[in-house]
C-alpha positions in Angstrom: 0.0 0.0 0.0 1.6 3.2 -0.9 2.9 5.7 1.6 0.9 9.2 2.1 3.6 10.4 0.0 4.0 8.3 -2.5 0.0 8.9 -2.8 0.6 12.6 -3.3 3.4 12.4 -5.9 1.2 9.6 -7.9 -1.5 12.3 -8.2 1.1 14.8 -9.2 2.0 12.6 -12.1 -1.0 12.3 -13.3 -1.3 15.5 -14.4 -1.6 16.2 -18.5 -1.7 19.8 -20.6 -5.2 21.0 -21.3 -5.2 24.6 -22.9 -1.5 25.2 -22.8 -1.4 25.1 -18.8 -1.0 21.7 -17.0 -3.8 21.0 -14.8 -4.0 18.1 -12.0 -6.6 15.3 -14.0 -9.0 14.6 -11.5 -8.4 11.2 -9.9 -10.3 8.6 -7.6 -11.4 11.1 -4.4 -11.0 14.2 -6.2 -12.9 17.2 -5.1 -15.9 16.9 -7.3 -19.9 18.2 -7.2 -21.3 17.2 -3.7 -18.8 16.7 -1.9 -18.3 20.2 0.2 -15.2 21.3 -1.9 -15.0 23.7 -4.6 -14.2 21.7 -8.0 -10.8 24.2 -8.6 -9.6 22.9 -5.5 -6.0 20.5 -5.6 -3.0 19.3 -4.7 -0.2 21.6 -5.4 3.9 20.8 -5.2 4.3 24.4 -3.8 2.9 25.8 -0.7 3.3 29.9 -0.7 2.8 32.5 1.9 3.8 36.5 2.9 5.5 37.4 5.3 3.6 40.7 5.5 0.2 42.2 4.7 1.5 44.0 1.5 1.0 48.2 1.4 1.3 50.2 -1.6 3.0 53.5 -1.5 3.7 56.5 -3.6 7.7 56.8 -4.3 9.3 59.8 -5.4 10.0 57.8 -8.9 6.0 58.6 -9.4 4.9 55.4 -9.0 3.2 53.2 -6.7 5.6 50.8 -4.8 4.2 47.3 -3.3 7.3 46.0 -1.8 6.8 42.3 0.0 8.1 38.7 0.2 6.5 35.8 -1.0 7.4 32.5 0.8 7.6 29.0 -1.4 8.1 25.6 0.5 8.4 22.8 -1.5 5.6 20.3 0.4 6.9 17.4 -2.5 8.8 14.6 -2.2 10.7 15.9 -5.5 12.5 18.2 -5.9 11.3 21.7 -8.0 12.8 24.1 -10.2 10.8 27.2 -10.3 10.6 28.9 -13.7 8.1 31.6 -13.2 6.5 34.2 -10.8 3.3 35.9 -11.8 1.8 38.7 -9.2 -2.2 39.2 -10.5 -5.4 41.2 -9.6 -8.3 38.7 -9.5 -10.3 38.3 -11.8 -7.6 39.9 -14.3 -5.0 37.5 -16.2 -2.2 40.1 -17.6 -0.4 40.0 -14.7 0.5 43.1 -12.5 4.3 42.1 -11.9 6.4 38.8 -13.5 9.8 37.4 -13.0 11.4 34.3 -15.0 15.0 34.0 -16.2 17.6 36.2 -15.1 14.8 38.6 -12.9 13.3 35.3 -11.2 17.1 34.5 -10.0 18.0 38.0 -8.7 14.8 38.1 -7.0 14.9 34.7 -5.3 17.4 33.9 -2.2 17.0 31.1 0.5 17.3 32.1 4.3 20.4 32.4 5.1 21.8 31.6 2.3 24.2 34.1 -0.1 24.2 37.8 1.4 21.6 40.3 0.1 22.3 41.3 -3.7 24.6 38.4 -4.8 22.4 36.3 -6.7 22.4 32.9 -6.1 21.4 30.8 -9.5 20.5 27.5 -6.9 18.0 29.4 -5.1 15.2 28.8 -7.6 15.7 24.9 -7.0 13.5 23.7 -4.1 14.5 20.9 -3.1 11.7 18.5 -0.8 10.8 20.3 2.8 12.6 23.6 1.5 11.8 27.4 1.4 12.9 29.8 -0.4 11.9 33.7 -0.4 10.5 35.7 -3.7 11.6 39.7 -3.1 8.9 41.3 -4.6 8.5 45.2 -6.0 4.8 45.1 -7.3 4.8 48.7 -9.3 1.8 50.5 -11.0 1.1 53.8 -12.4 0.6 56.2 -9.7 -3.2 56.6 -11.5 -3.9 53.3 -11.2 -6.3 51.8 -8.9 -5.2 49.4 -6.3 -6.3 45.8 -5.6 -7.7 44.8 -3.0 -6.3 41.8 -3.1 -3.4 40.4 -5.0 -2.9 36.3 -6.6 0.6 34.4 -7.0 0.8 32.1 -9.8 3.7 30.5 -9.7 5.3 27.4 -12.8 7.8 24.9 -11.9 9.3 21.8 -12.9 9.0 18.6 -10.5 12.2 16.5 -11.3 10.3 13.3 -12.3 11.4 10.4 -13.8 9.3 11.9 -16.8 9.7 16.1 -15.5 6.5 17.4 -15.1 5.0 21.0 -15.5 3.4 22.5 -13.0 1.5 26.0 -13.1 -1.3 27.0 -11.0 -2.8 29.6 -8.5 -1.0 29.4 -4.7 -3.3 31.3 -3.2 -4.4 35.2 -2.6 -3.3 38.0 -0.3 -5.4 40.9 0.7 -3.8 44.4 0.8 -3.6 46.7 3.6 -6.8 49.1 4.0 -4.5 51.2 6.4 -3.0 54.2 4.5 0.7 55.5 5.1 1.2 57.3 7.9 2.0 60.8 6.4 4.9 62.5 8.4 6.9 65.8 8.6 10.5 65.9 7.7 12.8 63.9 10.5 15.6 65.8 10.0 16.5 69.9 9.5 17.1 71.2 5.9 20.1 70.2 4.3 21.0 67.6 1.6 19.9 64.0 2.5 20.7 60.7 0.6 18.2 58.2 1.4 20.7 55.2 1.8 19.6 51.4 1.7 16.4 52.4 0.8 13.0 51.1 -0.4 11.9 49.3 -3.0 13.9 46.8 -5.8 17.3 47.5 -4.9 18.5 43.9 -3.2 19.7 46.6 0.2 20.4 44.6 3.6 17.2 46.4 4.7 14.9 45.7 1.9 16.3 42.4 2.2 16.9 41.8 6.1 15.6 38.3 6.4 15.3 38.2 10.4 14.0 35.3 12.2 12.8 36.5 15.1 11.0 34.0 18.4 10.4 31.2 15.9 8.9 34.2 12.9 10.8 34.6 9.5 10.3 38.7 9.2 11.7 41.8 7.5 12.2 44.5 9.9 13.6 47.0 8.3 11.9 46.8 5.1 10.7 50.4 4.8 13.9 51.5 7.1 16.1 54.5 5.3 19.7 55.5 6.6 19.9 59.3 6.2 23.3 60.1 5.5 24.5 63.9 5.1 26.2 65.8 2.2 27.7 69.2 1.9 26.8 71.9 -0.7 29.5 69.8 -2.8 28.2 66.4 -1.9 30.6 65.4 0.3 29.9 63.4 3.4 33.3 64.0 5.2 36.1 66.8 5.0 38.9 66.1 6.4 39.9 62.7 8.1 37.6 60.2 7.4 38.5 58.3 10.9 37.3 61.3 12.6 33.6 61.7 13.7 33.4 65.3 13.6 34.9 64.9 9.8 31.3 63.8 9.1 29.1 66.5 8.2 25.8 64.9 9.3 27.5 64.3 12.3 25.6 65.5 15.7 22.7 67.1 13.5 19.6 68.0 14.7 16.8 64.8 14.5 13.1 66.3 15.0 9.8 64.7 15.6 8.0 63.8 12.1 4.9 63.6 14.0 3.0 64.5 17.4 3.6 61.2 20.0 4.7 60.1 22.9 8.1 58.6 24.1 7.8 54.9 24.5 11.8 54.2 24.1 14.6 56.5 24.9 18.5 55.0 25.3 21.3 56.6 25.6 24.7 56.2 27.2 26.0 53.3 24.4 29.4 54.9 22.6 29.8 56.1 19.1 31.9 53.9 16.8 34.7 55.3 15.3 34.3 55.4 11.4 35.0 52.2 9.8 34.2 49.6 7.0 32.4 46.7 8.4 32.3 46.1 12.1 34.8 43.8 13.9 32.5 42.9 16.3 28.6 43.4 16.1 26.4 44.9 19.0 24.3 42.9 21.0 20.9 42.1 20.1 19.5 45.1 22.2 22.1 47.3 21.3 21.5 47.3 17.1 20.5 50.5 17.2 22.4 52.1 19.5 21.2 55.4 21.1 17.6 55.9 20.1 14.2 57.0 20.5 10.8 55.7 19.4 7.2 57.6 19.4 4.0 56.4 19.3 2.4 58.5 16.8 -0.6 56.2 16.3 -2.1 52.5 16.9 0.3 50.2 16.0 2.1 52.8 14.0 5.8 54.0 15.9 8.4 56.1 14.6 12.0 54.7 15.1 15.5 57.1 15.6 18.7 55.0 15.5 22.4 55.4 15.7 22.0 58.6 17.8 24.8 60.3 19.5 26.0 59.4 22.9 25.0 62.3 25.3 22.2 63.3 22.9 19.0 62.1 23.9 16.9 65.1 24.8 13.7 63.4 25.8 12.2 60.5 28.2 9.8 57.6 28.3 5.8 58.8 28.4 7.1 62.8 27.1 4.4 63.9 24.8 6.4 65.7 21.8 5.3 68.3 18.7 5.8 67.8 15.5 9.6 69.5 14.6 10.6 69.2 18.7 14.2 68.2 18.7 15.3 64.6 20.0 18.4 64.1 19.7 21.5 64.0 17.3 22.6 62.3 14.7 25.8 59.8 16.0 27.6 56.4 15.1 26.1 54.2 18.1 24.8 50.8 17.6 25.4 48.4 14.3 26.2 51.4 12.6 29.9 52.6 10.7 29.5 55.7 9.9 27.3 58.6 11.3 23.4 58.5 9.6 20.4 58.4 11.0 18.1 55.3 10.7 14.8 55.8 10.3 11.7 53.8 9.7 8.0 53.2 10.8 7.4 50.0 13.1 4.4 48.5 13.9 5.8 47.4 17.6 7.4 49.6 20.7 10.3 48.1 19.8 13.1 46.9 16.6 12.6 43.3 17.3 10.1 41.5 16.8 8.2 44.2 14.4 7.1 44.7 11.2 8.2 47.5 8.6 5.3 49.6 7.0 5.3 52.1 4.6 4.9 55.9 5.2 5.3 59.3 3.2 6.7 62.8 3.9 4.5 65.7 3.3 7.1 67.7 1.2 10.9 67.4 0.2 12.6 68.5 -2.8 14.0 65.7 -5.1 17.2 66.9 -6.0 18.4 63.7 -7.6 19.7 60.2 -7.7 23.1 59.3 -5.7 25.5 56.6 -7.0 25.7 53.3 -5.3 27.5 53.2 -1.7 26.6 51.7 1.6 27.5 53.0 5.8 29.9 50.4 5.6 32.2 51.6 2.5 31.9 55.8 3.1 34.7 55.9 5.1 36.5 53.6 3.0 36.2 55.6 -0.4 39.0 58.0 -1.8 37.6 61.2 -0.7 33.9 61.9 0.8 32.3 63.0 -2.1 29.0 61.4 -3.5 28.2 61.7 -7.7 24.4 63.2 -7.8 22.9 63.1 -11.1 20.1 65.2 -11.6 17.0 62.8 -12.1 13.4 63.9 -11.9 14.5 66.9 -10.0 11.6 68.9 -8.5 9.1 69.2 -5.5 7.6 66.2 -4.0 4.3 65.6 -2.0 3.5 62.8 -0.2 5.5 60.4 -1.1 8.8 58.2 0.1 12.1 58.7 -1.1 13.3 55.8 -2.8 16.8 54.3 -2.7 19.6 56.8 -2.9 17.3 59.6 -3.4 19.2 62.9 -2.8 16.7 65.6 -1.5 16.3 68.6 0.4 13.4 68.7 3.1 10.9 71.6 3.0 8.7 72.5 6.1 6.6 70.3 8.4 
């Protein structure tokens, strides 16, 4: 008598191609009329889930941004190369967002496998009992309406003795109904780079796979690191091992929204300026000196890497919009001075979600090329290359990755 599983790959393979798609061909037990199942419903190789609720938001590149992950387990006893990742609205077959080839391999890793934005050509072979995770940038047209919901269809080859195609529906998401929270600038004018930013860009925020009490999660998907530039877009003058050399260093951080204090440290030391830490923080320390508001139900704003000695408030203040809260510093998993910033759905940096938000008005003033905390200090001099892309005022909307702007008012 066969096994449970060798029951379930024997209804895999009997599956044949009807109407250039292969379907499962309905076998002895099949969900049928009668029998308190829908007639769509069966057996698939791939299991999927999110590992969010998915948001849209507006980005400064004019379009609207649906940044998530989609989780594949291989529930087979074979293993399963997937060739194809379609995101759809129901109802609607051109799909909103698809990956195959070279895109589906950038866009695929396997927890903790290869770090964030080496590609990793294995990843889209599942082999049985294993997960891998799908990056996904769902844009639109910033006139387009929104689902309410969004499908995954998703293709793959089982590695049968005879390979076998699969394509089929695994399953439907609903989209937040919660809005961004829209918030005033967190920082005083001056030139900003929004550093490992939001949304395609394969960042070790956009792509911080954390697993957190038992929970595969993305904390810092949303999360920005504000570094500073100078009138000629440098970041340092002078000696780069020095903190004061920074000039973002010990500048200003304001509230981007009314709240109260629910997290104030201080007291942890600023790093010197570096490339990659020697030795990483502890847990409780990753973000060093910081402060977090509550600005709204489940919705927290989150100030890292702030200087030792500059924490100007304390647990259960109520704070105004533009009230200063500290300074910007080097504490924490951090290399060189910036301020990390991000909207959290907890009191806290782990365990928490990362949601999307928007600032009420900046000036884009460009796009910055490629560099990370970790390399600034490291680079020949402390200047940045801005080229001038879609330059211009912006309202409500989030700066995208290594978005050089200006903030306007509150």
């Amino acid at each position: 008598m066969p096994t449970a599983r060798g029951r379930f790959v024997q209804r895999l393979l009997v599956c044949v191609c009807a109407i250039g798609l292969w379907v499962c061909a309905p076998v002895a037990g099949a969900a049928g009329p009668g029998t308190g199942i829908d007639p769509d419903t069966q057996f698939t190789p791939l299991a999927a889930s999110t590992l969010t609720t998915p948001a849209a938001v507006l980005g400064s590149d004019g379009r609207r941004h649906i940044a998530y992950e989609l989780e594949l387990t291989n529930a087979s006893g074979l293993s399963a190369t997937v060739t194809r990742v379609e995101v759809r609205a129901p109802g609607v077959k051109r799909p909103l967002a698809e990956l195959s080839g070279e895109a589906l391999v950038a866009a695929m890793t396997r927890p903790g496998g290869l770090p964030p934005g080496t590609p990793d050509a294995e990843a889209t072979v599942l082999a049985p009992s294993s997960v891998a995770i799908v990056w996904l940038d769902v844009t639109l047209p910033r006139r387009q309406r929104v689902p309410r919901s969004l499908e995954h269809h998703v293709s793959a080859t089982l590695a049968a003795p005879t390979p076998v195609q699969f394509s089929g529906s695994l399953g439907e998401v609903r989209m937040a109904r919660r809005a961004p929270v829209r918030l005033g600038p967190p920082l005083r004018d001056g030139i900003w780079v929004a550093d490992e930013g939001c949304c395609s860009a394969p960042t070790h925020h956009r792509r911080g796979l954390a697993p957190v009490n038992g929970t595969l999660g993305v904390p810092q998907r949303f999360a920005i690191d504000w570094a500073m530039l100078d009138d000629q877009h440098r970041a340092w003058v002078g000696d780069p091992g020095q903190l004061t050399s920074y000039v973002g260093y010990g500048q200003p951080e304001i509230a981007a929204a009314p709240g109260v204090v629910v997290s104030a440290v201080d007291g942890i030391k600023d790093n010197a300026p570096q490339g990659t830490l020697e030795d990483l923080p502890a847990m409780d320390e990753t973000v060093g000196n910081h402060v977090i508001l509550r600005i709204a139900p489940r919705r927290f704003l989150l100030y890292g890497h702030m200087k030792r000695g500059s924490v100007r408030v304390k647990v259960g203040q109520r704070v105004r919009t533009g009230q200063v809260l500290g300074q910007v510093g080097n504490s924490g998993n951090s290399s060189t001075p910036h301020l990390h910033f991000q909207v959290l759905t907890q009191p806290t940096f782990f365990p928490s979600d990362s949601v999307p938000y928007t600032f009420r008005r900046f000036t884009l003033l460009g796009q910055a090329e490629p560099f990370t905390d970790e390399d600034l200090a490291l680079r020949p001099n402390g200047s940045i290359q801005v080229t001038a892309t879609r330059p211009g005022p912006r309202r409500d909307e989030l700066p995208l990755d290594l978005s050089v702007i200006r903030f306007a008012g509150r």
